[in-house]
C-alpha positions as YAML, in Angstrom:
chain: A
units: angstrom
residues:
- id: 1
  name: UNK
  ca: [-43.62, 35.35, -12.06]
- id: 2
  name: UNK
  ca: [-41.05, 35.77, -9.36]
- id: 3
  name: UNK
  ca: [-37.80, 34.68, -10.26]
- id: 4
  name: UNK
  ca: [-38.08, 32.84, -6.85]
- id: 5
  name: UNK
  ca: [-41.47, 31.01, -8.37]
- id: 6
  name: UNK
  ca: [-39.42, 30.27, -11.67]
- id: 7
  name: UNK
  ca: [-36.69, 28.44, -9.88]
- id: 8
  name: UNK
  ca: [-39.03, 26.29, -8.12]
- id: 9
  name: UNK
  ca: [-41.04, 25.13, -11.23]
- id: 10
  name: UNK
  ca: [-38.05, 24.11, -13.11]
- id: 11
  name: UNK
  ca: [-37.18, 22.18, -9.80]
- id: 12
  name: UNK
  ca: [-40.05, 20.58, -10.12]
- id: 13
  name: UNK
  ca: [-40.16, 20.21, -13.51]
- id: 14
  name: UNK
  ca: [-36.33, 18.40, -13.54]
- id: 15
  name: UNK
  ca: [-37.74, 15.91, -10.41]
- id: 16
  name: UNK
  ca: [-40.44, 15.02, -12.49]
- id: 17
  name: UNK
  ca: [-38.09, 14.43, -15.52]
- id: 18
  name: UNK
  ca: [-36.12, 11.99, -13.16]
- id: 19
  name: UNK
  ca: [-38.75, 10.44, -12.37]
- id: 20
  name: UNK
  ca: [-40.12, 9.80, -15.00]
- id: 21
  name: UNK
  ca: [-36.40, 8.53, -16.19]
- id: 22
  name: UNK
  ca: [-36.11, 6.14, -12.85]
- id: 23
  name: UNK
  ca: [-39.66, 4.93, -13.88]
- id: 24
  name: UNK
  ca: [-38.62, 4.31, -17.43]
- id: 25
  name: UNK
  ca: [-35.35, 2.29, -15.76]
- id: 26
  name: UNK
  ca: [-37.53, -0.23, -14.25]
- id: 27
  name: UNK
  ca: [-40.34, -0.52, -16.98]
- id: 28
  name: UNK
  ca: [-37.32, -1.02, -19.49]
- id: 29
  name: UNK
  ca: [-35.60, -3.29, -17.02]
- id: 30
  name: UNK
  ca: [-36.65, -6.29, -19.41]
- id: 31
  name: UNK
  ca: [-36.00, -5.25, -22.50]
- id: 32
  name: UNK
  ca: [-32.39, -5.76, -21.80]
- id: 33
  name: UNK
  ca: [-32.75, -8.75, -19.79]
- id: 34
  name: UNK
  ca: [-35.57, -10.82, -20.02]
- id: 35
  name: UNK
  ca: [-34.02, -13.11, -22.46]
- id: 36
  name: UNK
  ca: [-31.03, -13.69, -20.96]
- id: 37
  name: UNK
  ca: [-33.12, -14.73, -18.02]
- id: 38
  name: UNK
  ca: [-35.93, -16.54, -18.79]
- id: 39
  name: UNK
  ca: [-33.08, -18.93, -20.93]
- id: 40
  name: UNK
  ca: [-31.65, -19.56, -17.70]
- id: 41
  name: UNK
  ca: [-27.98, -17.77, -18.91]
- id: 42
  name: UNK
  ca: [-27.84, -15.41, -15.51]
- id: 43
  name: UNK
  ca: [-29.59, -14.98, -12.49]
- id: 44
  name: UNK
  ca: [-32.18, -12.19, -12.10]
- id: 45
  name: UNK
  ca: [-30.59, -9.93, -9.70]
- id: 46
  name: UNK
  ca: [-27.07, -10.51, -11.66]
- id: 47
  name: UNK
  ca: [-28.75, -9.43, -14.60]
- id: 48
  name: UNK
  ca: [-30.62, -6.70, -13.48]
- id: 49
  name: UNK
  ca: [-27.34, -4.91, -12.12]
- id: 50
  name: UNK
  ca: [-25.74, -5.48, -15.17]
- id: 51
  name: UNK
  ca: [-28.02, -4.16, -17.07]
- id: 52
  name: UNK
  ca: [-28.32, -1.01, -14.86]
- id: 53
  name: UNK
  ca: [-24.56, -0.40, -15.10]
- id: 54
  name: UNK
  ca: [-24.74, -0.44, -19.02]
- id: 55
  name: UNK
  ca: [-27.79, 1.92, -19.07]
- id: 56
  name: UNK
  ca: [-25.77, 4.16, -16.95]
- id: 57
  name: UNK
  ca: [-22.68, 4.31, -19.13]
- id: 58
  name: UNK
  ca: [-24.86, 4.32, -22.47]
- id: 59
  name: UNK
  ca: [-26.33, 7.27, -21.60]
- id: 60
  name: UNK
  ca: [-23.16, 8.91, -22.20]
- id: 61
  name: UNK
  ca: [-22.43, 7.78, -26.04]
- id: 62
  name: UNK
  ca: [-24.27, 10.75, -27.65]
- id: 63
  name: UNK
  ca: [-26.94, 13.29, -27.19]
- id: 64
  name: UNK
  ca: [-28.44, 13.61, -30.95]
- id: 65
  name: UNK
  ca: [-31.38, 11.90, -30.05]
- id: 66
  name: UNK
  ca: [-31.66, 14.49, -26.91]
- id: 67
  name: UNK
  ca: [-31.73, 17.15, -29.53]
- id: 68
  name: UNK
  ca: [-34.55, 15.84, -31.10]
- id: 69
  name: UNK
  ca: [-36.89, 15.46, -28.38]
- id: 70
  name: UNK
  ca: [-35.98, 18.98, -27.30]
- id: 71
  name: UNK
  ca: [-36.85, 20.82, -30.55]
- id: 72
  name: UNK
  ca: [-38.84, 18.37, -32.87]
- id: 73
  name: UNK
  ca: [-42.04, 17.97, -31.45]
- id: 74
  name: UNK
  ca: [-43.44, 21.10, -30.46]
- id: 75
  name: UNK
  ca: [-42.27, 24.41, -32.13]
- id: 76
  name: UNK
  ca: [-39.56, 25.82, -28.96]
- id: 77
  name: UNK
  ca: [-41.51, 29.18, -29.09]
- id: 78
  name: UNK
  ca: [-44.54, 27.97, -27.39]
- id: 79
  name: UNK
  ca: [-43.31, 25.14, -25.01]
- id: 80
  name: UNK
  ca: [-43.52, 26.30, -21.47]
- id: 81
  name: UNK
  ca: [-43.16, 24.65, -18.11]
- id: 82
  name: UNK
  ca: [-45.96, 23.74, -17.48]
- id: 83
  name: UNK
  ca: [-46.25, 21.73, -20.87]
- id: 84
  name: UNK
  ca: [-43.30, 20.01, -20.39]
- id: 85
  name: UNK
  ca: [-44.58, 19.27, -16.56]
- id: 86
  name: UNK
  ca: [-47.96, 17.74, -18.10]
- id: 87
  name: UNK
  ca: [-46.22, 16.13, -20.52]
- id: 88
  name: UNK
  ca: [-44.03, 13.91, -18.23]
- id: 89
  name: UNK
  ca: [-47.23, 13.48, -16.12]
- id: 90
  name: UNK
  ca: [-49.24, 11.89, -18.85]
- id: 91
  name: UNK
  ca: [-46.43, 9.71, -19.43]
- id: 92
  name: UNK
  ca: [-45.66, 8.65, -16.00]
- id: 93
  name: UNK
  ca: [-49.48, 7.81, -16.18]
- id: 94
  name: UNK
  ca: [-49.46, 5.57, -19.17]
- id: 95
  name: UNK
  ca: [-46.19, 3.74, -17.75]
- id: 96
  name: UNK
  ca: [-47.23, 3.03, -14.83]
- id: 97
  name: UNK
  ca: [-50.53, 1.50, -15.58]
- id: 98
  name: UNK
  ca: [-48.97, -0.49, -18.08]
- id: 99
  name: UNK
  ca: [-46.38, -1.90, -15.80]
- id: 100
  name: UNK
  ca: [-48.84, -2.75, -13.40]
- id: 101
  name: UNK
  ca: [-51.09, -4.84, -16.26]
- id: 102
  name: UNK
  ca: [-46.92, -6.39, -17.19]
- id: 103
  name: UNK
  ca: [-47.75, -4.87, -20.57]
- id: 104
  name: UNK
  ca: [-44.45, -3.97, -22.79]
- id: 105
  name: UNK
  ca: [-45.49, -0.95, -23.82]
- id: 106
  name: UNK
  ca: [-43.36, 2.09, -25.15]
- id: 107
  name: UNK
  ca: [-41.62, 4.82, -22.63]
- id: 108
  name: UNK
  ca: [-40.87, 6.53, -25.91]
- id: 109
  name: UNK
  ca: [-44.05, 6.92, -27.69]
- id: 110
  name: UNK
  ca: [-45.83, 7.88, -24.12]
- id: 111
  name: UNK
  ca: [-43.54, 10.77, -24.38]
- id: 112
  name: UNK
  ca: [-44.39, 11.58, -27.50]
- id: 113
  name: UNK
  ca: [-47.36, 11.39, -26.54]
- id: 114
  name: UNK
  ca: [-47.66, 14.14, -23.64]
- id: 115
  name: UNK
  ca: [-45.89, 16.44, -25.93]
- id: 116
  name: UNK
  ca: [-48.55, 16.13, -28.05]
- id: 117
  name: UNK
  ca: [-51.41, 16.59, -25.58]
- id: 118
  name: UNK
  ca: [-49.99, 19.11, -23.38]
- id: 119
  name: UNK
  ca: [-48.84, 21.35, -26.29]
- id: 120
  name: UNK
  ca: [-52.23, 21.06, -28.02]
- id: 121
  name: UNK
  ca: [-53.45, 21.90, -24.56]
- id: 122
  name: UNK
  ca: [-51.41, 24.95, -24.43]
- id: 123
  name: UNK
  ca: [-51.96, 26.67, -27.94]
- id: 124
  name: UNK
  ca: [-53.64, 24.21, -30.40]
- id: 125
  name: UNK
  ca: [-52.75, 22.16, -33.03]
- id: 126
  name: UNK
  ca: [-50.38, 24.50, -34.16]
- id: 127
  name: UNK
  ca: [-47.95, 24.45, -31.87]
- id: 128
  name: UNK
  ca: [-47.08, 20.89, -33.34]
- id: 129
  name: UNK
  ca: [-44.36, 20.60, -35.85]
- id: 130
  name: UNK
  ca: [-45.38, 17.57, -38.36]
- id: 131
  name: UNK
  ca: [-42.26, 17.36, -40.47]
- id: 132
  name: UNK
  ca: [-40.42, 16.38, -36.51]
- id: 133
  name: UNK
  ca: [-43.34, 14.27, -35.64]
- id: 134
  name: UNK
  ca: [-43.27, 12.38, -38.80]
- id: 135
  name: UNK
  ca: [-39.83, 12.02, -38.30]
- id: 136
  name: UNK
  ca: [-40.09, 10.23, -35.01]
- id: 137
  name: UNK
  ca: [-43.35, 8.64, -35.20]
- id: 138
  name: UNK
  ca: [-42.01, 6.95, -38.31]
- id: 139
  name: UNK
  ca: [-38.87, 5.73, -36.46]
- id: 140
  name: UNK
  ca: [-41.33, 4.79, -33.54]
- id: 141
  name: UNK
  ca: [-43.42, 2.59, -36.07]
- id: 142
  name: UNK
  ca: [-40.19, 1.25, -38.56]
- id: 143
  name: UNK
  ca: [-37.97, 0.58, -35.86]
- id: 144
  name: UNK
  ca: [-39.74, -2.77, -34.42]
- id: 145
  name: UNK
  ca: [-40.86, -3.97, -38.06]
- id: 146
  name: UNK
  ca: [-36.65, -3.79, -39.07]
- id: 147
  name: UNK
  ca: [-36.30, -5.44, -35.75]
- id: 148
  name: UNK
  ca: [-38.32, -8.00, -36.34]
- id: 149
  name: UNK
  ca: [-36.81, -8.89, -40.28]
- id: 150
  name: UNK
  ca: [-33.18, -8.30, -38.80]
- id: 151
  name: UNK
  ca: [-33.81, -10.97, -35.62]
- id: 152
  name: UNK
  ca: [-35.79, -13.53, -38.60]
- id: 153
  name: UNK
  ca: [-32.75, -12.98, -40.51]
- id: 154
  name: UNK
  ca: [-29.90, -13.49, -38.51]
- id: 155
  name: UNK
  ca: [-32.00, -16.85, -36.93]
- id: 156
  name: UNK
  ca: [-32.46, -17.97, -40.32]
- id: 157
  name: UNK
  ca: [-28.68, -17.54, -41.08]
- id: 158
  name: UNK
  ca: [-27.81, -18.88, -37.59]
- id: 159
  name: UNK
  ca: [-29.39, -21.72, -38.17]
- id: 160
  name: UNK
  ca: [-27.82, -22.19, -41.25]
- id: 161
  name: UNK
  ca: [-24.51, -22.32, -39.92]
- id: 162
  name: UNK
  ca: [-25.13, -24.33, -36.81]
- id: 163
  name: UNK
  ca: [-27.45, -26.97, -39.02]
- id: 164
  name: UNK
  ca: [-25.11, -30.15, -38.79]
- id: 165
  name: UNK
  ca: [-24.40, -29.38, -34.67]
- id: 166
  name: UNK
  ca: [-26.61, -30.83, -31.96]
- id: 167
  name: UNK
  ca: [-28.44, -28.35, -30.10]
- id: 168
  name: UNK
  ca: [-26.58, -29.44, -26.57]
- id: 169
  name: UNK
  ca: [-23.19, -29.31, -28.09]
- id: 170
  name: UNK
  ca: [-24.22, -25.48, -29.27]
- id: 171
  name: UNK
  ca: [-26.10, -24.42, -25.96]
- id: 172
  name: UNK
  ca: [-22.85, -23.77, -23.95]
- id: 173
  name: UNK
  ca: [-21.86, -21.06, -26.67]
- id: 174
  name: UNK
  ca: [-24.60, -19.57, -26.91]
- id: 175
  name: UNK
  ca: [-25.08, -19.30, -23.37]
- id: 176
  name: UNK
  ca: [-21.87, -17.28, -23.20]
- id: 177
  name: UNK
  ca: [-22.65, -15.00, -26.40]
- id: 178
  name: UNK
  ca: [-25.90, -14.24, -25.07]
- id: 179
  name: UNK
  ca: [-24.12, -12.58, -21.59]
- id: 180
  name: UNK
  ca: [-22.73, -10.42, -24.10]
- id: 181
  name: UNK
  ca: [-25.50, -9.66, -26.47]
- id: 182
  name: UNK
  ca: [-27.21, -8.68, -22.92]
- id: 183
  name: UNK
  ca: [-24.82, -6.32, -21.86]
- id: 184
  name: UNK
  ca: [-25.44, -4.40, -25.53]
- id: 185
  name: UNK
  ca: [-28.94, -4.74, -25.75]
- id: 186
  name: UNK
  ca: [-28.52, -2.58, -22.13]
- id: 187
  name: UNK
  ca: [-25.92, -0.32, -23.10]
- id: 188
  name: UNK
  ca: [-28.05, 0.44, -26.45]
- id: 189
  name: UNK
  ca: [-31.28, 0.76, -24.32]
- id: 190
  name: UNK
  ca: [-29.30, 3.49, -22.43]
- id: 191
  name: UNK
  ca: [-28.29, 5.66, -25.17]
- id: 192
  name: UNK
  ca: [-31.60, 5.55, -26.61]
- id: 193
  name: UNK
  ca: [-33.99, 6.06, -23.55]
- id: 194
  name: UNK
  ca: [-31.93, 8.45, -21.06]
- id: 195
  name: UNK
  ca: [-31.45, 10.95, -23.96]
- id: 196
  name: UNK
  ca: [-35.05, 11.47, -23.80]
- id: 197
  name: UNK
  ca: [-35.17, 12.64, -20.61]
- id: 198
  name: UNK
  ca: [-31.85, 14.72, -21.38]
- id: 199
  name: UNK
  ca: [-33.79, 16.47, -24.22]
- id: 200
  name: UNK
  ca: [-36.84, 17.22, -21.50]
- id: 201
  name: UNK
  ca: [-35.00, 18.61, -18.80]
- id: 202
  name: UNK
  ca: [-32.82, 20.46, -21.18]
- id: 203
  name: UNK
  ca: [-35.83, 22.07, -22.83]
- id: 204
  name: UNK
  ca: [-37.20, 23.23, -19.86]
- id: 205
  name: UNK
  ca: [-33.89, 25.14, -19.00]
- id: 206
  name: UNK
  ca: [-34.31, 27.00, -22.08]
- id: 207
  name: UNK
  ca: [-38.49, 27.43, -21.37]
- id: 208
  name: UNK
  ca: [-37.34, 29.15, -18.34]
- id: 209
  name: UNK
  ca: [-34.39, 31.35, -20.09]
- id: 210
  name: UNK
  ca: [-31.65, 29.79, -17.73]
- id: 211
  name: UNK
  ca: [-30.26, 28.85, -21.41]
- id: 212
  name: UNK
  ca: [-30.44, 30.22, -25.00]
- id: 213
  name: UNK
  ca: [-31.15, 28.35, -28.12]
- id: 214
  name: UNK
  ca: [-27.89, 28.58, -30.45]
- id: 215
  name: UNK
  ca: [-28.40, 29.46, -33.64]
- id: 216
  name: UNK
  ca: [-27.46, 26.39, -35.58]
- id: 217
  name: UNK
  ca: [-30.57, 25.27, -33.42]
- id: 218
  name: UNK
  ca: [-28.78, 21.99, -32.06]
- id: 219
  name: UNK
  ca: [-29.51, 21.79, -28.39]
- id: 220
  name: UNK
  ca: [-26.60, 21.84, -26.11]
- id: 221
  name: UNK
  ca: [-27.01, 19.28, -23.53]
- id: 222
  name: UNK
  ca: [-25.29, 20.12, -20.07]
- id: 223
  name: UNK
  ca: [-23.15, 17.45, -18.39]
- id: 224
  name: UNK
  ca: [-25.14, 18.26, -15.09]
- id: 225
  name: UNK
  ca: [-28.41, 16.76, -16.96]
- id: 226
  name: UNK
  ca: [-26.75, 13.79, -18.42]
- id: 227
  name: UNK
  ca: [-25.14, 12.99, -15.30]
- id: 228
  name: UNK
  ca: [-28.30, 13.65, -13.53]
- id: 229
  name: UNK
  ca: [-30.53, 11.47, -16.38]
- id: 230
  name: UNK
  ca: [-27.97, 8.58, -16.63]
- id: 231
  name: UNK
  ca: [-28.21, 7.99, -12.95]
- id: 232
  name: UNK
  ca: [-31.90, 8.05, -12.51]
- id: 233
  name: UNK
  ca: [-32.21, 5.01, -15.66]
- id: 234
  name: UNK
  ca: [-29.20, 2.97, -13.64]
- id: 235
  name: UNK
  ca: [-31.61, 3.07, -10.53]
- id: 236
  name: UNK
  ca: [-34.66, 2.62, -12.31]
- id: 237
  name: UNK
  ca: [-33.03, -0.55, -13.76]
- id: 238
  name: UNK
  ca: [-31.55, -1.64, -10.86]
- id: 239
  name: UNK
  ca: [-35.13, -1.37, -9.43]
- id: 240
  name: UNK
  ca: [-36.39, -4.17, -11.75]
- id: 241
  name: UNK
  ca: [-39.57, -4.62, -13.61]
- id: 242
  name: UNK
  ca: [-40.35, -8.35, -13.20]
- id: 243
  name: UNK
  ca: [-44.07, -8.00, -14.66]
- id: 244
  name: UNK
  ca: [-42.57, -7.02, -18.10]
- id: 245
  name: UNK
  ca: [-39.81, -9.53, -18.03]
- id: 246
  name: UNK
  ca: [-42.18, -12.21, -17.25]
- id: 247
  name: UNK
  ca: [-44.42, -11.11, -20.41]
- id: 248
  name: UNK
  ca: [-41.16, -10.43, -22.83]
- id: 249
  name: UNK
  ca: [-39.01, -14.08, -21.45]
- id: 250
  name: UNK
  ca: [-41.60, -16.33, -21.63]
- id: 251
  name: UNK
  ca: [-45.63, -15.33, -22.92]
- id: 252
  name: UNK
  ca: [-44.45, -14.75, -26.24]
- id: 253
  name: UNK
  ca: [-42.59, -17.16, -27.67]
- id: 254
  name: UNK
  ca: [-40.38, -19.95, -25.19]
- id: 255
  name: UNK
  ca: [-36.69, -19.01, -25.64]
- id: 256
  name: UNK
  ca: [-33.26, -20.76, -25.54]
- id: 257
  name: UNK
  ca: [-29.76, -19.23, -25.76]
- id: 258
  name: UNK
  ca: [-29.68, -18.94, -29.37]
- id: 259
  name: UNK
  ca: [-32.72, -17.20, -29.26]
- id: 260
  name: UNK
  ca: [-32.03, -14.81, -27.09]
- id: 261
  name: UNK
  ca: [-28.37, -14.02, -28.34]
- id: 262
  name: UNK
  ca: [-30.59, -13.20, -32.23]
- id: 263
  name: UNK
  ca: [-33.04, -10.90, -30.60]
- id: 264
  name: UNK
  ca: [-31.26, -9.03, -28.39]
- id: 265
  name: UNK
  ca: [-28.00, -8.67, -31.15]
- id: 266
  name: UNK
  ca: [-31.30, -7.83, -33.45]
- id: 267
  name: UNK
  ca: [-32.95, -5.20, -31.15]
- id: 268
  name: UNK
  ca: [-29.49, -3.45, -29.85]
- id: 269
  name: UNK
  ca: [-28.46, -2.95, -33.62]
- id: 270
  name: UNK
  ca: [-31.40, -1.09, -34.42]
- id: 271
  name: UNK
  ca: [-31.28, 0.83, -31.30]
- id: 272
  name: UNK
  ca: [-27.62, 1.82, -31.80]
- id: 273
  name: UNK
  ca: [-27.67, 3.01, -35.09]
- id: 274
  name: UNK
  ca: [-31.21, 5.01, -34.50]
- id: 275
  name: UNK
  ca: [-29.36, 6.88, -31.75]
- id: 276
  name: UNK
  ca: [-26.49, 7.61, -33.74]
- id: 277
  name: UNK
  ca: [-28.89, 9.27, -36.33]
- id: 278
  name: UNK
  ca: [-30.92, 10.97, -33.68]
- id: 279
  name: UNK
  ca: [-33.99, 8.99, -33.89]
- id: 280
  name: UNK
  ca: [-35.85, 8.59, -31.05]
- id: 281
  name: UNK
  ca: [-37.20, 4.82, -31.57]
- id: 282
  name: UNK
  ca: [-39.18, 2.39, -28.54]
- id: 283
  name: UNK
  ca: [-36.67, 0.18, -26.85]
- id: 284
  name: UNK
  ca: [-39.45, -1.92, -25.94]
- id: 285
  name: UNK
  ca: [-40.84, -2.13, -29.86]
- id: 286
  name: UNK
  ca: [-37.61, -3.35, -30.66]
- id: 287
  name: UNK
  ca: [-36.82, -6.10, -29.24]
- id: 288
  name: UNK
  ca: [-40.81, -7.19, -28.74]
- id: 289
  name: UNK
  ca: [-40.40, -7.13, -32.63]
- id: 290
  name: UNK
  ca: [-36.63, -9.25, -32.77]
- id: 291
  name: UNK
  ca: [-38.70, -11.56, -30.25]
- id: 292
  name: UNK
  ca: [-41.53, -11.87, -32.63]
- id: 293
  name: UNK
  ca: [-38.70, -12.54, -35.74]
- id: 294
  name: UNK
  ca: [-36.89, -15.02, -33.93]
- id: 295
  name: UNK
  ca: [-40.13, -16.81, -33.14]
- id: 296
  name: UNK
  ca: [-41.35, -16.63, -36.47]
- id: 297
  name: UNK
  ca: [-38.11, -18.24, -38.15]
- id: 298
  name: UNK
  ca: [-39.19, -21.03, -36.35]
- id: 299
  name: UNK
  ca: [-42.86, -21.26, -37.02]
- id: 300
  name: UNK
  ca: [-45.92, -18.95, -36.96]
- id: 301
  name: UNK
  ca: [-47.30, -21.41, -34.40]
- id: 302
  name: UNK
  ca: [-44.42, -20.73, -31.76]
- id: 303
  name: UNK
  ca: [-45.49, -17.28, -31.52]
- id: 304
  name: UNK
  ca: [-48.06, -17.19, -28.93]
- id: 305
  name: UNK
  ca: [-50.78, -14.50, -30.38]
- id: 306
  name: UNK
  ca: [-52.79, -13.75, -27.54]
- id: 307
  name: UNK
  ca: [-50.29, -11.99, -25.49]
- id: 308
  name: UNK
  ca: [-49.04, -10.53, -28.44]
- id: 309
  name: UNK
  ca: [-52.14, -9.11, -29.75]
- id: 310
  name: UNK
  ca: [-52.21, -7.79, -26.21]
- id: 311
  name: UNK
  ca: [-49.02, -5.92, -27.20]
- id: 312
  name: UNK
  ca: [-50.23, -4.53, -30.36]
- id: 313
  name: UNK
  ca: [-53.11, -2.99, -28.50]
- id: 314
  name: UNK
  ca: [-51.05, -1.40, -26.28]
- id: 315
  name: UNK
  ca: [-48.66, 0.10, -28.94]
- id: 316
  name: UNK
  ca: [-51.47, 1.59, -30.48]
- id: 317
  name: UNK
  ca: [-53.31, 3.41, -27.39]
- id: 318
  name: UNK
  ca: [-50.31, 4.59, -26.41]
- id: 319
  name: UNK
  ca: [-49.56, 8.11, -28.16]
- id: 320
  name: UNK
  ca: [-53.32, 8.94, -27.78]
- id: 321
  name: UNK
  ca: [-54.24, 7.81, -23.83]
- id: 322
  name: UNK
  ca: [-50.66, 9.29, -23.08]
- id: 323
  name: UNK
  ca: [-51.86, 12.46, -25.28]
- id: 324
  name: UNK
  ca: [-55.16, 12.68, -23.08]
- id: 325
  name: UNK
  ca: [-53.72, 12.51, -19.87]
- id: 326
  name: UNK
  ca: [-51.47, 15.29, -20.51]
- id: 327
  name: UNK
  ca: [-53.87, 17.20, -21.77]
- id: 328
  name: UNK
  ca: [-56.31, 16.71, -18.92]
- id: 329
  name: UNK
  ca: [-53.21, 17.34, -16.54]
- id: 330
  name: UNK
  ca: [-52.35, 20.38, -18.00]
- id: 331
  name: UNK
  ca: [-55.55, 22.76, -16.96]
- id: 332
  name: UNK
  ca: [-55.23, 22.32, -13.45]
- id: 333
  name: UNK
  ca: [-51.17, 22.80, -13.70]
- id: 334
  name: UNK
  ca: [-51.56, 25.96, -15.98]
- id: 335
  name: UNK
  ca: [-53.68, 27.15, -13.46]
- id: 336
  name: UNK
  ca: [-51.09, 26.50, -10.25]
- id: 337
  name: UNK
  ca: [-47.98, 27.35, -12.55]
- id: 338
  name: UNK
  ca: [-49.37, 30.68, -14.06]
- id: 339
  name: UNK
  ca: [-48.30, 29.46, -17.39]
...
């Protein structure tokens, strides 16, 4: 391959990546904001910029999670361009058909997912590395499950505290706590999320030898890419996904202030301290699960199980229709990229 051919695929490759990254902003969109919304506490637009300024600067608080994306999946020996092109494509797939159904479903696991596929595609089941994708998938399936006990906790304890007030003499507080457990939910949604796309378009630099894989095997991140992936999450989240805000606010359980302020303080704790540890974990589990714990401290009847079961569903087909597509994608592409 020319080196004039090379330069365009990893073009294409890093438009893709954005892409997919702006397309993950505004599926994501409600995971920061839909409670603080559908409780009334800020207008949508308002919201929805916030929330895209916070992604923006959380995508700057680390890059560990970057590193494991990039390396953990498939062994780095056999990924190529055109597997990490396929990859994003199955993804982009699975997003978008979930956003148009308003299902929350997870940006990470569909990227997970086209790894999978398009590396399986590419050289069998051996290019996978199990100890990394036991690593993640385990963070992918524990994170929402903590979420969920830590959100039924801290209601629990909340409403411990709070037991002797009356609801309309607490709703004003909570009404400004929950502006701020907003703005963290976002900022922890964008250290989490944009790192994955860091860790794609990274990996492809080194696919196409424009970079070289340090010994001590961490994978250097350049500020070009986080720059570059932190901005297309701030647009995608300023682009707003009202389908899945609709579904997170109000199908699943019917929220107030103090509600809101649990799950999202829930959800953004998780998030947080599974970036900080380089765990790649669904945004969208997690605070779908805090939802789900705050709901349940109330009652099992307050959780609405239809749309919920509708959720579970969706978790599950995830890894394996995003898997598919990839590797459906990926014989025409191998075909046009030579790889």
């Amino acid at each position: 391959m020319s080196a004039e051919m090379l330069l365009g695929l990893v073009v294409a490759v890093v438009v893709v990546a954005l892409i997919f990254d702006f397309i993950n902003g505004f599926h994501d969109t409600a995971n920061a904001i839909a409670t603080v919304v559908s409780t009334g506490v800020l207008p949508l637009r308002t919201a929805i910029y916030l929330a895209a300024a916070l992604n923006f600067v959380g995508a700057f608080t680390g890059t560990a999670v970057a590193s494991t994306i990039g390396k953990g999946i498939i062994t780095p020996t056999t990924i190529t361009l055109v597997v990490i092109f396929s990859a994003l494509v199955g993804a982009i797939f699975w997003n978008l058909f979930t956003w148009y159904y308003g299902i929350p479903s997870s940006s990470s696991h569909a990227m997970v997912g086209g790894l999978i596929g398009a590396g399986m595609a590419h050289s069998g089941a051996s290019s996978i590395q199990s100890a990394g994708l036991t690593k993640i998938v385990t963070s992918l399936i524990v994170s929402p499950l903590v979420g969920m006990l830590v959100a039924f906790t801290f209601m629990i304890l909340l409403y411990w505290i709070f037991r002797r007030a009356a609801p309309v003499g607490t709703a004003p507080l909570f009404r400004r706590l929950q502006m701020l457990s907003a703005g963290f939910m976002a900022l922890s949604h964008g250290s989490n999320d944009a790192q994955k796309t860091m860790g794609v378009i990274t990996m492809s630099l080194v696919a196409a030898g424009y970079m070289v894989m340090p010994e001590s095997g961490k994978l250097p991140v350049p500020l070009w890419v986080v720059v570059a992936s932190a901005a297309a999450m701030g647009l995608g989240t300023a682009a707003g996904g009202v389908r899945i805000i609709k579904t997170l606010g109000t199908k699943i359980i019917d929220l107030k202030p103090m509600h809101g302020f649990a799950a999202e303080t829930a959800a953004a704790s998780v998030i947080f301290t599974a970036s900080h540890y380089g765990l790649p974990v669904s945004t969208t589990h997690c605070i779908s699960g805090s939802i789900l714990g705050v709901g349940a401290s109330q009652s099992v009847s307050a959780v609405r199980w239809g749309i919920t079961t509708r959720i579970l569903w969706a978790w599950v087909l995830t890894i394996p229709v995003s898997a598919l597509s990839a590797f459906l994608v990926y014989w025409p592409a191998s075909l046009i990229g030579g790889q």
